[in-house]
N, CA, C and O atoms as a CHARMM CRD file, in Angstrom:
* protein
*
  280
    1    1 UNK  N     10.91100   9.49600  -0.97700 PROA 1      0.00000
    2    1 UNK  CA    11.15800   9.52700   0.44100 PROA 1      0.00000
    3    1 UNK  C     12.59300   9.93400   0.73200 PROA 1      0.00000
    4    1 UNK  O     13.03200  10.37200   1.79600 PROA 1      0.00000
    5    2 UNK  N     13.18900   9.72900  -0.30500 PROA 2      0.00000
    6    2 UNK  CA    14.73500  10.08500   0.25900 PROA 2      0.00000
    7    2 UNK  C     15.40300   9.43300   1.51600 PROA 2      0.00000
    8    2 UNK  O     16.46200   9.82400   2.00800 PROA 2      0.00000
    9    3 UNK  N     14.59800   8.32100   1.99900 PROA 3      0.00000
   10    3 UNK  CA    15.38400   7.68700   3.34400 PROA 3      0.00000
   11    3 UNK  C     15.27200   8.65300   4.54300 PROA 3      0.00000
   12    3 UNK  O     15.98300   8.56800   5.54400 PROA 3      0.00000
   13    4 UNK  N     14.38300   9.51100   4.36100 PROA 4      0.00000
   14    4 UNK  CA    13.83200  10.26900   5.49300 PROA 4      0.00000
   15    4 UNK  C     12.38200   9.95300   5.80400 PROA 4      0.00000
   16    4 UNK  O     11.55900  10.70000   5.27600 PROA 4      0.00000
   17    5 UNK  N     11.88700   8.87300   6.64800 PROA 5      0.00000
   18    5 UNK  CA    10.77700   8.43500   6.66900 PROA 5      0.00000
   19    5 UNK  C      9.70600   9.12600   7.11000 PROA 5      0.00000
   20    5 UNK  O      8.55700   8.94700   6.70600 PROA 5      0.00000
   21    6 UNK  N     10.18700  10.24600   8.27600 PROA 6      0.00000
   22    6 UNK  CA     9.36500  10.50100   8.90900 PROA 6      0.00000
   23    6 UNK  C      8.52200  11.90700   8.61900 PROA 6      0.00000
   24    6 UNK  O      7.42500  12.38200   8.91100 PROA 6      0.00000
   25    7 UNK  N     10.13300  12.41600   7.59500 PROA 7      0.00000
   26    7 UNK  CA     9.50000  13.83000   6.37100 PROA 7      0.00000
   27    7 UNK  C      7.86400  13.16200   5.59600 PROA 7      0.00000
   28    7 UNK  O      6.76000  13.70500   5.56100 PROA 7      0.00000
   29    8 UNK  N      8.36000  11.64900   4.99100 PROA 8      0.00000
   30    8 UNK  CA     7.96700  11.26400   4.04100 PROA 8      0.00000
   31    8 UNK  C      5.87300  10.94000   4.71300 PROA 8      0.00000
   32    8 UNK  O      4.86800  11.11100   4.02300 PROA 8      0.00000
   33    9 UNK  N      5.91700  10.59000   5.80100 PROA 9      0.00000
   34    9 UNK  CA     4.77300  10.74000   6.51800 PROA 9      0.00000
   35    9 UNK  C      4.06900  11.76800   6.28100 PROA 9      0.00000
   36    9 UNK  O      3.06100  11.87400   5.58300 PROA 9      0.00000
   37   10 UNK  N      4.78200  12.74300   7.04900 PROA 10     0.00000
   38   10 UNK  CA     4.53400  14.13700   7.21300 PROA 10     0.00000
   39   10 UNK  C      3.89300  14.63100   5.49500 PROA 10     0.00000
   40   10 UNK  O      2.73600  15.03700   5.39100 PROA 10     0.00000
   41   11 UNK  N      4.40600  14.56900   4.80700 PROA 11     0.00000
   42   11 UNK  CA     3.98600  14.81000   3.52300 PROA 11     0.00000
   43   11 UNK  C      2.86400  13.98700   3.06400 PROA 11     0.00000
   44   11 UNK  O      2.00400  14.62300   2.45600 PROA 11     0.00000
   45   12 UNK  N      2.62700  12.54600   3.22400 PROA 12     0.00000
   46   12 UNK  CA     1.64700  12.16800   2.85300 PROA 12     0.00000
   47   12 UNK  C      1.95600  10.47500   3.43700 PROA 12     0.00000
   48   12 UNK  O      2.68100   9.64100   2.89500 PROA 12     0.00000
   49   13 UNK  N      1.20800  10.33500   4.60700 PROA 13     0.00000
   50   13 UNK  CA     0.73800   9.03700   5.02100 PROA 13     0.00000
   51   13 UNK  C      0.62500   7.80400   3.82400 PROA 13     0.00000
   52   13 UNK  O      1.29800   6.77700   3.72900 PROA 13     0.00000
   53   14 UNK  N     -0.15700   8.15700   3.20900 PROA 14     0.00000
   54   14 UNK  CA    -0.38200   7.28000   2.14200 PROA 14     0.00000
   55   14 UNK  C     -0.00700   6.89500   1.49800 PROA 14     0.00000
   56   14 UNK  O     -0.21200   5.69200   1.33100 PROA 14     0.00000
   57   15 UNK  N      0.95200   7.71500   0.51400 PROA 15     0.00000
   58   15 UNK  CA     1.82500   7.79500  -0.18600 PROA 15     0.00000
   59   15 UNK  C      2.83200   6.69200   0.61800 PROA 15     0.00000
   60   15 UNK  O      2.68300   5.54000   0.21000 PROA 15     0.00000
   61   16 UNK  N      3.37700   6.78500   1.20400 PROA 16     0.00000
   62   16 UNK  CA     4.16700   6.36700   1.74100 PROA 16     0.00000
   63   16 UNK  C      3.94500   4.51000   2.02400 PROA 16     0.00000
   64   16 UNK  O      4.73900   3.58000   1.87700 PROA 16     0.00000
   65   17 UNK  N      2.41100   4.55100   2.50700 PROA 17     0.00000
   66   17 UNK  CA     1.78000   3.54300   2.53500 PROA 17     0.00000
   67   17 UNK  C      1.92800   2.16800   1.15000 PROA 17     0.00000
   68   17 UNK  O      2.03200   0.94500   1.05800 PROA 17     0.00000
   69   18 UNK  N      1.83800   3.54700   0.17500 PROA 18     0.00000
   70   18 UNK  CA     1.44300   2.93900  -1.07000 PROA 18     0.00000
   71   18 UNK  C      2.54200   2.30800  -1.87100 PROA 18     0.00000
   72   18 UNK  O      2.41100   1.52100  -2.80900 PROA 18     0.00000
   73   19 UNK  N      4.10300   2.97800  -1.13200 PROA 19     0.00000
   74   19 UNK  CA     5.51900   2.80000  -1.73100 PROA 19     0.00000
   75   19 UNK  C      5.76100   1.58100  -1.46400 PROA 19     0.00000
   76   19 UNK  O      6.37000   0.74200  -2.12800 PROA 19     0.00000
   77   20 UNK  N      4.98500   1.46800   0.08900 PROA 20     0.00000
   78   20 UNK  CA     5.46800  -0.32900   0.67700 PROA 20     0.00000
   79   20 UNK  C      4.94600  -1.40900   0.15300 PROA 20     0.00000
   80   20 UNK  O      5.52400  -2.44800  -0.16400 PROA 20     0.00000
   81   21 UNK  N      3.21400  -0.98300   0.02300 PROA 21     0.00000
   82   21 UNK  CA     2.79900  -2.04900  -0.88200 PROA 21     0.00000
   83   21 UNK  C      3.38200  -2.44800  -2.25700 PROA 21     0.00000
   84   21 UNK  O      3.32300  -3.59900  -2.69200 PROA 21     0.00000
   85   22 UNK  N      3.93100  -1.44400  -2.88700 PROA 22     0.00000
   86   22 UNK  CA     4.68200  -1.17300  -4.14900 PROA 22     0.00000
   87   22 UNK  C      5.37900  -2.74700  -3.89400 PROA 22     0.00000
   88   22 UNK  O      5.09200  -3.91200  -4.17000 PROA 22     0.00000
   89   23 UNK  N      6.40900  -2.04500  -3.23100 PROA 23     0.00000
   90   23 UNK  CA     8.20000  -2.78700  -2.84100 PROA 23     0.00000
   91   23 UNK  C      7.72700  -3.99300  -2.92500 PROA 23     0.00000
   92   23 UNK  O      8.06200  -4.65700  -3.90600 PROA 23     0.00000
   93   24 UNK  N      6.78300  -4.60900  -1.86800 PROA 24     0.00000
   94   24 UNK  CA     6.56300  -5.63300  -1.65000 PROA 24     0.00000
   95   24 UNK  C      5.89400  -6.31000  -2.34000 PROA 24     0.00000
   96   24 UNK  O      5.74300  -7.44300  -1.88400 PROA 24     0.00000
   97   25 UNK  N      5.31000  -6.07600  -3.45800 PROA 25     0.00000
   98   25 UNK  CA     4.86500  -6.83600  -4.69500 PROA 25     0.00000
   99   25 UNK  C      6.07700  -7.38600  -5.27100 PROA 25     0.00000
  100   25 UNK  O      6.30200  -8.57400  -5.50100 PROA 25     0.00000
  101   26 UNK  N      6.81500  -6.41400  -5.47400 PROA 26     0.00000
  102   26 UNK  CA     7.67400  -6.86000  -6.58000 PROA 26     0.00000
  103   26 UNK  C      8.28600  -8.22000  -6.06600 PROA 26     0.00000
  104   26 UNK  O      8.10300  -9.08900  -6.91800 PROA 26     0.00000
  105   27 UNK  N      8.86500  -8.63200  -5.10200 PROA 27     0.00000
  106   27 UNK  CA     9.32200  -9.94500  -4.87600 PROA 27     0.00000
  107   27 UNK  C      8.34800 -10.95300  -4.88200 PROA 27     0.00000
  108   27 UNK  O      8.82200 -12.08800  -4.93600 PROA 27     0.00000
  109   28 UNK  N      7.01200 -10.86700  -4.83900 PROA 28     0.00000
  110   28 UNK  CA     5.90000 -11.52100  -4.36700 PROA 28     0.00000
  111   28 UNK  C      5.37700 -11.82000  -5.62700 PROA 28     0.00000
  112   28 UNK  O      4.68500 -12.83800  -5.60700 PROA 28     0.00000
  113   29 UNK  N      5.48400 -11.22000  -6.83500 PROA 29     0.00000
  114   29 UNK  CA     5.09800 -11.26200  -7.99000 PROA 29     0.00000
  115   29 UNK  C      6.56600 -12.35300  -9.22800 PROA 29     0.00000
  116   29 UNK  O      6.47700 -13.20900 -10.10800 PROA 29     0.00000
  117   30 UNK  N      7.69000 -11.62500  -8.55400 PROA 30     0.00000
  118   30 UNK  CA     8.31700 -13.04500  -8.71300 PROA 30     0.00000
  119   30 UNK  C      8.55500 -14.26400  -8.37500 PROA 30     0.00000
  120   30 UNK  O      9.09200 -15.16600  -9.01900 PROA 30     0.00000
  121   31 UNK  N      8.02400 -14.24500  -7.07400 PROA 31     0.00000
  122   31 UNK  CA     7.69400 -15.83800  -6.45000 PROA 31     0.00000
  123   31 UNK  C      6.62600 -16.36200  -6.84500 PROA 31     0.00000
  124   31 UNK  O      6.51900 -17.58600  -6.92300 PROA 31     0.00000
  125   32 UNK  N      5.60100 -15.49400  -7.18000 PROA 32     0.00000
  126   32 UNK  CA     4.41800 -16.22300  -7.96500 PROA 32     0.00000
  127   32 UNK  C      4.24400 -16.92800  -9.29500 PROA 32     0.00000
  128   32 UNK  O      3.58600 -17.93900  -9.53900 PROA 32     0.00000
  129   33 UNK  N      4.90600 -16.24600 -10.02700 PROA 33     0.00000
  130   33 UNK  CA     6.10300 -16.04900 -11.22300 PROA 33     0.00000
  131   33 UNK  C      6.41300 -17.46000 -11.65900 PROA 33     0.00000
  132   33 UNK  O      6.02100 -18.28700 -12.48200 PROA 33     0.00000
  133   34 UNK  N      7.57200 -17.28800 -10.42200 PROA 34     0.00000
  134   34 UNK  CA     8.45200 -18.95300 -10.37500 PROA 34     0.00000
  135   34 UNK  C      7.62200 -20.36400  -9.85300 PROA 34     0.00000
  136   34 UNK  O      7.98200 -21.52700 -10.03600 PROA 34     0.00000
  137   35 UNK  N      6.22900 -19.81500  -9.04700 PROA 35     0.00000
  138   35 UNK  CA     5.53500 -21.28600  -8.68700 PROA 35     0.00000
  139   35 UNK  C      4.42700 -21.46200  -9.56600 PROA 35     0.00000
  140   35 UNK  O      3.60200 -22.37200  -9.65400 PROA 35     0.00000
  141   36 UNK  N      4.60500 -20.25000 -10.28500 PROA 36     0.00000
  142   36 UNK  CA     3.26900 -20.63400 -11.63600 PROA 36     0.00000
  143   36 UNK  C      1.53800 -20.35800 -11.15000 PROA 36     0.00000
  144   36 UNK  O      0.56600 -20.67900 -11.83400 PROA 36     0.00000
  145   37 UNK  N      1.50500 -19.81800 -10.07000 PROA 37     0.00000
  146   37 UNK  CA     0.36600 -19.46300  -9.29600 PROA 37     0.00000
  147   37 UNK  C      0.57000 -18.32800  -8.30300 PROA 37     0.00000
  148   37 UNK  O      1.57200 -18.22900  -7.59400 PROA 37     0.00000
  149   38 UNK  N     -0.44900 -17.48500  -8.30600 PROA 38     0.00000
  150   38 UNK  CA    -0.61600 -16.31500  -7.41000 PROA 38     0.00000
  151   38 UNK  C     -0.14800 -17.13400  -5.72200 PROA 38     0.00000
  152   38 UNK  O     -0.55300 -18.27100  -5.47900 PROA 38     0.00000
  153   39 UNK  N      0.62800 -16.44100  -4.81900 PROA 39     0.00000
  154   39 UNK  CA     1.69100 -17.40900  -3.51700 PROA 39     0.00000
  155   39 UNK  C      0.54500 -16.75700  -2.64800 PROA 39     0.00000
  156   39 UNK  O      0.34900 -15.55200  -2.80500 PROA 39     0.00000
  157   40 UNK  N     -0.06300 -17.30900  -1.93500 PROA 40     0.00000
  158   40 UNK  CA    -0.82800 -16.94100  -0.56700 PROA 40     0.00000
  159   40 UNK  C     -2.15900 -16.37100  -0.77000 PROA 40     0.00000
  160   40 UNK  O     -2.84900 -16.18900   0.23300 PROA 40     0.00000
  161   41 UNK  N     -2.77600 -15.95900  -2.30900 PROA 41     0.00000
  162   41 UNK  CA    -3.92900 -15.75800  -2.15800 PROA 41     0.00000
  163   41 UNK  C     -4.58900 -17.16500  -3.18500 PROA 41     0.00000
  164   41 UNK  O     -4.29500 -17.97700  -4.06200 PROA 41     0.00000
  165   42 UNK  N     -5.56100 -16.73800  -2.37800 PROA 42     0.00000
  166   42 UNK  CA    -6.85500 -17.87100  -3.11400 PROA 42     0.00000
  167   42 UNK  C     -7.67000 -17.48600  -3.28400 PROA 42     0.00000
  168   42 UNK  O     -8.58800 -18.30400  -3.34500 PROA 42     0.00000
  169   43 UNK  N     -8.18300 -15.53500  -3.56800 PROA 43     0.00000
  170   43 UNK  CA    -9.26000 -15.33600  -4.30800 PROA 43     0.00000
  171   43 UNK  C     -8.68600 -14.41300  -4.59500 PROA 43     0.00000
  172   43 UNK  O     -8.37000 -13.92400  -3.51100 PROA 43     0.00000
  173   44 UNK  N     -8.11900 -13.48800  -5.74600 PROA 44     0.00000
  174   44 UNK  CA    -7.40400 -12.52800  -5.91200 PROA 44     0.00000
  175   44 UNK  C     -8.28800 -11.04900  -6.36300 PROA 44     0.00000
  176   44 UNK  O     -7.80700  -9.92400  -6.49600 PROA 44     0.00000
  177   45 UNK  N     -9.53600 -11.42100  -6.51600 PROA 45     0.00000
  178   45 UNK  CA   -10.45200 -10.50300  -6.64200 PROA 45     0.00000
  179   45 UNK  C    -10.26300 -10.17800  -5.24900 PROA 45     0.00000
  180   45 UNK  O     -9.58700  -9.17300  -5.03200 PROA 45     0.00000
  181   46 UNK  N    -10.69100 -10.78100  -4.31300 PROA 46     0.00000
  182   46 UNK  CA   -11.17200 -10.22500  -3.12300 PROA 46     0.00000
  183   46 UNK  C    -10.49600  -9.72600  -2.23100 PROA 46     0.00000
  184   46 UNK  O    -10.78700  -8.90800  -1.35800 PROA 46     0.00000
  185   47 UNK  N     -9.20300 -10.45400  -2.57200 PROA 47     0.00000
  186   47 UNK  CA    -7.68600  -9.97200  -2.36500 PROA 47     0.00000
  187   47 UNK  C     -7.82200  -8.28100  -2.83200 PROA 47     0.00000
  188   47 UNK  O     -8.17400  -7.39200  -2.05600 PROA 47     0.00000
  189   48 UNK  N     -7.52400  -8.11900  -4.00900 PROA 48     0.00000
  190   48 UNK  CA    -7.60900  -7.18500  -4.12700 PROA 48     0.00000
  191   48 UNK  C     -8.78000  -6.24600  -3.81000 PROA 48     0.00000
  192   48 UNK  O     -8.26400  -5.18500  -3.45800 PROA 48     0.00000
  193   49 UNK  N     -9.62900  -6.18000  -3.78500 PROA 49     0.00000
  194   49 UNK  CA   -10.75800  -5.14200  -3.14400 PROA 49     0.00000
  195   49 UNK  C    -10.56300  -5.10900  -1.55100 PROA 49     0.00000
  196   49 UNK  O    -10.99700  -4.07500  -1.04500 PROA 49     0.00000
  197   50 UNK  N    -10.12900  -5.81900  -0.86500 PROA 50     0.00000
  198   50 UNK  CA    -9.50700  -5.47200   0.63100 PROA 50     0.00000
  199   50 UNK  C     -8.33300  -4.48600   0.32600 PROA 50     0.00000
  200   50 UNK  O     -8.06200  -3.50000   1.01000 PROA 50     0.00000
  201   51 UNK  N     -7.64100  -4.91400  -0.85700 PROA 51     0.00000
  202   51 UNK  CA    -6.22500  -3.89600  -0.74200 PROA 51     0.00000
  203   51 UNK  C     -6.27900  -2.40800  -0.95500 PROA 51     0.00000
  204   51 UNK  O     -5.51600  -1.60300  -0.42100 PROA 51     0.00000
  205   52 UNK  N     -7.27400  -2.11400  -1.80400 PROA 52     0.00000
  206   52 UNK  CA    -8.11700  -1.46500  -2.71900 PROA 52     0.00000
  207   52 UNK  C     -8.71000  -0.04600  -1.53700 PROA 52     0.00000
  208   52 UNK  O     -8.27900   1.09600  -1.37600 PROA 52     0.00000
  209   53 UNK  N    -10.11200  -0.97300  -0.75200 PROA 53     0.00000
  210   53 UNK  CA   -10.39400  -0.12100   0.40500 PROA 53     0.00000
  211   53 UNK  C     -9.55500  -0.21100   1.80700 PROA 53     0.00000
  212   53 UNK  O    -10.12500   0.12400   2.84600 PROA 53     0.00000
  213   54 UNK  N     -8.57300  -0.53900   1.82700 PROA 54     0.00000
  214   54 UNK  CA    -7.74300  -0.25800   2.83900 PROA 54     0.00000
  215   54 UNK  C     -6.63500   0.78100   2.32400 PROA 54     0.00000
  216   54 UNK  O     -5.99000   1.38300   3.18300 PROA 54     0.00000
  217   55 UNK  N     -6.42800   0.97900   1.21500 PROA 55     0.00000
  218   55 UNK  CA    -5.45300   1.86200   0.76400 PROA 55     0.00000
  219   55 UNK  C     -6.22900   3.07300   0.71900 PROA 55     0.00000
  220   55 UNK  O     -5.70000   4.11900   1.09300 PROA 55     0.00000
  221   56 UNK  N     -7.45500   3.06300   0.29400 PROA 56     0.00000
  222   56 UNK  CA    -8.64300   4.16500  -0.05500 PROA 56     0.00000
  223   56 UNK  C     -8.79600   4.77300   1.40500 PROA 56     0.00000
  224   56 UNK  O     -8.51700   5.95900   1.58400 PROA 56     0.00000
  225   57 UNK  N     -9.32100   3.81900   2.65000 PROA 57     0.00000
  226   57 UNK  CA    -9.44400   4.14400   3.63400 PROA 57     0.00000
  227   57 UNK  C     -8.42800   4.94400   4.41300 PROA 57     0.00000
  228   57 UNK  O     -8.87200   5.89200   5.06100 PROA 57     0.00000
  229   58 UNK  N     -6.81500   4.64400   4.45500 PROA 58     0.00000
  230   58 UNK  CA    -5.88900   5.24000   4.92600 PROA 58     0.00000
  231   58 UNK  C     -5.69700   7.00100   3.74500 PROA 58     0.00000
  232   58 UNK  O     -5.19900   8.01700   4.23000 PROA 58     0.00000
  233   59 UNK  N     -6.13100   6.94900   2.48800 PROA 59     0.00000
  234   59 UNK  CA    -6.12400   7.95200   2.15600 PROA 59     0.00000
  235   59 UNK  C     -7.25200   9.07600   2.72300 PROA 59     0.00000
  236   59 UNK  O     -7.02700  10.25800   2.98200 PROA 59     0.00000
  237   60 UNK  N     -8.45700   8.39300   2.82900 PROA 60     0.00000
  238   60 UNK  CA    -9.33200   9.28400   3.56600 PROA 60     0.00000
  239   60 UNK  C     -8.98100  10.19200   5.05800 PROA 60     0.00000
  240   60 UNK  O     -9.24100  11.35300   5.37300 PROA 60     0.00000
  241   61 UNK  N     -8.24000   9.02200   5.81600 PROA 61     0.00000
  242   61 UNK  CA    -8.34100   9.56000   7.19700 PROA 61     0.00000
  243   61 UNK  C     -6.65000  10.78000   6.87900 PROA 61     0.00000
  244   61 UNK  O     -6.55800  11.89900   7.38400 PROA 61     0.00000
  245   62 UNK  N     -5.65100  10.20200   6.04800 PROA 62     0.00000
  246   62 UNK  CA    -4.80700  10.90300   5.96800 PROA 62     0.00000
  247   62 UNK  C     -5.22700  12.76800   5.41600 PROA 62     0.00000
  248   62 UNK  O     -4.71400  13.81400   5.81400 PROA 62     0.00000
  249   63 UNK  N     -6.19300  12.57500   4.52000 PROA 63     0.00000
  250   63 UNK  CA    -7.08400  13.90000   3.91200 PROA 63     0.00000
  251   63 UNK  C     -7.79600  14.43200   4.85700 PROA 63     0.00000
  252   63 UNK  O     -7.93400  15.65000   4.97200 PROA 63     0.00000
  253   64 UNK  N     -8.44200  13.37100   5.81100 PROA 64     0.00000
  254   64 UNK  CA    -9.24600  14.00400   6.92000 PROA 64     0.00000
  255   64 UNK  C     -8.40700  15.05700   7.85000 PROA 64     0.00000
  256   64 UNK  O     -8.52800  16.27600   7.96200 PROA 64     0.00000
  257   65 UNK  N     -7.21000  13.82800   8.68600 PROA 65     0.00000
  258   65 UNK  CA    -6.47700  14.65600   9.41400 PROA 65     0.00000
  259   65 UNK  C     -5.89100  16.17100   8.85800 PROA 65     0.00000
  260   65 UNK  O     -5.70000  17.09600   9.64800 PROA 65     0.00000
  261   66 UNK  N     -5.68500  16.26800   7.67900 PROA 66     0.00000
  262   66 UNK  CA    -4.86600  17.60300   7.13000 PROA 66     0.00000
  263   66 UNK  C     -5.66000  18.47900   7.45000 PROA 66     0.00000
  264   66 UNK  O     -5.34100  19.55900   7.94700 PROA 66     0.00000
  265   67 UNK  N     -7.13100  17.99500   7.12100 PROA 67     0.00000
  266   67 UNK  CA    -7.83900  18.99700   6.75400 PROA 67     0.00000
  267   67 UNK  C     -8.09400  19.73200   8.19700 PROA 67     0.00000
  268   67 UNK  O     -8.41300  20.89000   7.92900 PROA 67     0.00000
  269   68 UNK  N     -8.08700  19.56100   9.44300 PROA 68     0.00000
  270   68 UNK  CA    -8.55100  19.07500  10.81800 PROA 68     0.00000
  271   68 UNK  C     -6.90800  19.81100  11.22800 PROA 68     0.00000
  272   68 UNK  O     -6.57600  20.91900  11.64700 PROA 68     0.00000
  273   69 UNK  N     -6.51800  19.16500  11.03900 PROA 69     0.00000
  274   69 UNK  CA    -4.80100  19.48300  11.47000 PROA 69     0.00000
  275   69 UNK  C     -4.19500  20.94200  10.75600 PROA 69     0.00000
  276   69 UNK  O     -3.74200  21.76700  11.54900 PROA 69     0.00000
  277   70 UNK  N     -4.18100  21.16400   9.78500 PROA 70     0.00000
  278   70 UNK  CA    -3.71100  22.24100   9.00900 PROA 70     0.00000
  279   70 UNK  C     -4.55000  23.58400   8.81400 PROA 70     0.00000
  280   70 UNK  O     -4.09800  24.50000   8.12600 PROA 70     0.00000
């Protein structure tokens, strides 16, 4: 992204999407870390398959729009 957010859109919605979820693990994975248990989920399967098709889903509509847009 280079700290240009709005290039970084423009290039790929998702991507971009996917940097935040990134970031934000990483502290979340050391707080889990330090309490010895996954912090705020209580089914981590299901946890993850929401994260899963919501990341999938924003890639679709981002592929859709290009395709539509460009």
């Amino acid at each position: 992204m280079h700290g240009n957010l709005s290039q970084a859109f423009r290039a790929s919605a998702s991507g971009v999407v996917l940097a935040v979820v990134c970031a934000v693990q990483i502290p979340w994975c050391w707080w889990s870390a330090v309490r010895g248990r996954l912090g705020g989920v209580a089914d981590p399967a299901r946890s993850m398959l929401w994260l899963l098709v919501a990341l999938a889903g924003i890639c679709l509509v981002n592929w859709t729009l290009r395709l539509i847009l460009d």
